[in-house]
C-alpha positions as CSV (number, residue, x, y, z in Angstrom):
1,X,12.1,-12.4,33.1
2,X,10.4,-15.6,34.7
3,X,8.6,-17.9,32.3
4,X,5.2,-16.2,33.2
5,X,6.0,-12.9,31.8
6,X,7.7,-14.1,28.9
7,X,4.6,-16.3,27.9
8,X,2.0,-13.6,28.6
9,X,4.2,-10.5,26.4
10,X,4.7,-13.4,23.8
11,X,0.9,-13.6,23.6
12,X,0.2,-10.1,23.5
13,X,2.8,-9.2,20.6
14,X,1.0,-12.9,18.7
15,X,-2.7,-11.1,19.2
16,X,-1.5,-7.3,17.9
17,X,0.7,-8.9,14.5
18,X,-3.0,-11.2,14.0
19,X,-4.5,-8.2,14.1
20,X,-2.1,-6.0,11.8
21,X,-2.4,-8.4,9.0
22,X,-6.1,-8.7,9.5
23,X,-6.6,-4.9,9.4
24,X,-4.3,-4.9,6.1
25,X,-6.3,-7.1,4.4
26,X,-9.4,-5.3,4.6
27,X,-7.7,-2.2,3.9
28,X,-6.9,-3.9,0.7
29,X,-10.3,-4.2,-0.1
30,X,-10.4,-8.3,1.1
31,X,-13.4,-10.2,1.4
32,X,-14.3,-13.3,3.2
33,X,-16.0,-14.7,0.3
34,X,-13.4,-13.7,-2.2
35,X,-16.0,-11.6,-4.1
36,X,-16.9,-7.8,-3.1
37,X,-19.1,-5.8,-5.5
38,X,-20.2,-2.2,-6.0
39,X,-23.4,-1.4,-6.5
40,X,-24.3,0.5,-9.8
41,X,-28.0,1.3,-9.8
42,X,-29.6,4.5,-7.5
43,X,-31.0,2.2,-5.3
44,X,-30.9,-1.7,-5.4
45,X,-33.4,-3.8,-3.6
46,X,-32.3,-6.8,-1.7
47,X,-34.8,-9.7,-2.0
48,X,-35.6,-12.5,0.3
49,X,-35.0,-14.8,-2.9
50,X,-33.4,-15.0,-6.0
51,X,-36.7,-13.9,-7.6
52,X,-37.8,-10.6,-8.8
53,X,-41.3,-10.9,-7.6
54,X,-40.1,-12.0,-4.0
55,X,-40.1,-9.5,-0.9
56,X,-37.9,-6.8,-0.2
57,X,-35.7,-7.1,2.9
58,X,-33.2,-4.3,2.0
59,X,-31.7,-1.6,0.0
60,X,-28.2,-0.5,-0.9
61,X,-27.3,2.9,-2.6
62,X,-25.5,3.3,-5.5
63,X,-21.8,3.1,-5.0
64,X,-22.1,1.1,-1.6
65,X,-19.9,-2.0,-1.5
66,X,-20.3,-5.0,0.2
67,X,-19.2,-9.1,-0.1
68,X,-21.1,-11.7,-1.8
69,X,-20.7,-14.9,-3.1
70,X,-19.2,-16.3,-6.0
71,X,-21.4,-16.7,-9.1
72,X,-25.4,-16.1,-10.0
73,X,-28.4,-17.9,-10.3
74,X,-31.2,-16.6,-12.3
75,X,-29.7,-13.3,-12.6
76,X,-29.5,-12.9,-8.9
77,X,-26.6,-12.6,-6.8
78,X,-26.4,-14.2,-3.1
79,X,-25.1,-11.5,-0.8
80,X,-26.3,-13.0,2.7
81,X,-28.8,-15.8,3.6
82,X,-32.0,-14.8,2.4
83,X,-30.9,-11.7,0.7
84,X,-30.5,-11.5,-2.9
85,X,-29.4,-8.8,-5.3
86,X,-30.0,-8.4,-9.4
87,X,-26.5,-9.0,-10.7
88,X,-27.2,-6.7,-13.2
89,X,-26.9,-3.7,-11.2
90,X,-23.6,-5.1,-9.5
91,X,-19.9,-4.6,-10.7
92,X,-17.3,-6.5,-9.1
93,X,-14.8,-5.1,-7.5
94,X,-11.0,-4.7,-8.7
95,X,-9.0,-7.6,-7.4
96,X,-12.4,-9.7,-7.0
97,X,-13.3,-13.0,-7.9
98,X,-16.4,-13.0,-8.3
């Protein structure tokens, strides 16, 4: 095989192992900010602050799952910029750190 061939099937095996391990992680339930939680209410609103009073930009059902950050301020959890969610009606997920 000429040095061409070798570099190019090199770089083809590199891109499909990158993307076995990345499909294994979020089979395993990974998140990119280390924290994933369920939702536990019938319907959650998302607000555009961490304020109860501020505007709704979105809704999740119960039992959806989705990543958000670390931590909560004012009994709000971050989940996306300008998208907040009540804590309260949020459960971590197993293997989580949130």
């Amino acid at each position: 095989m000429s040095k061409k061939t070798l570099i190019v099937v090199g770089a083809i095996i590199a891109v499909i192992v990158i993307y076995a391990l990345n499909t294994d992680k979020q089979a395993a339930g990974a998140s990119a900010t280390g924290c994933k939680v369920t939702v536990t209410a019938d319907v959650l609103n998302a607000r555009e602050t961490a304020d109860g009073n501020a505007k709704i930009v979105g809704k999740y059902l119960r039992d959806a799952q989705f990543d958000a950050l670390p931590g909560v301020q004012n009994g709000f959890r971050k989940v996306a910029d300008d998208k907040w969610v009540a804590a309260e009606y949020t459960q971590p997920v197993e293997g989580s750190t949130c």
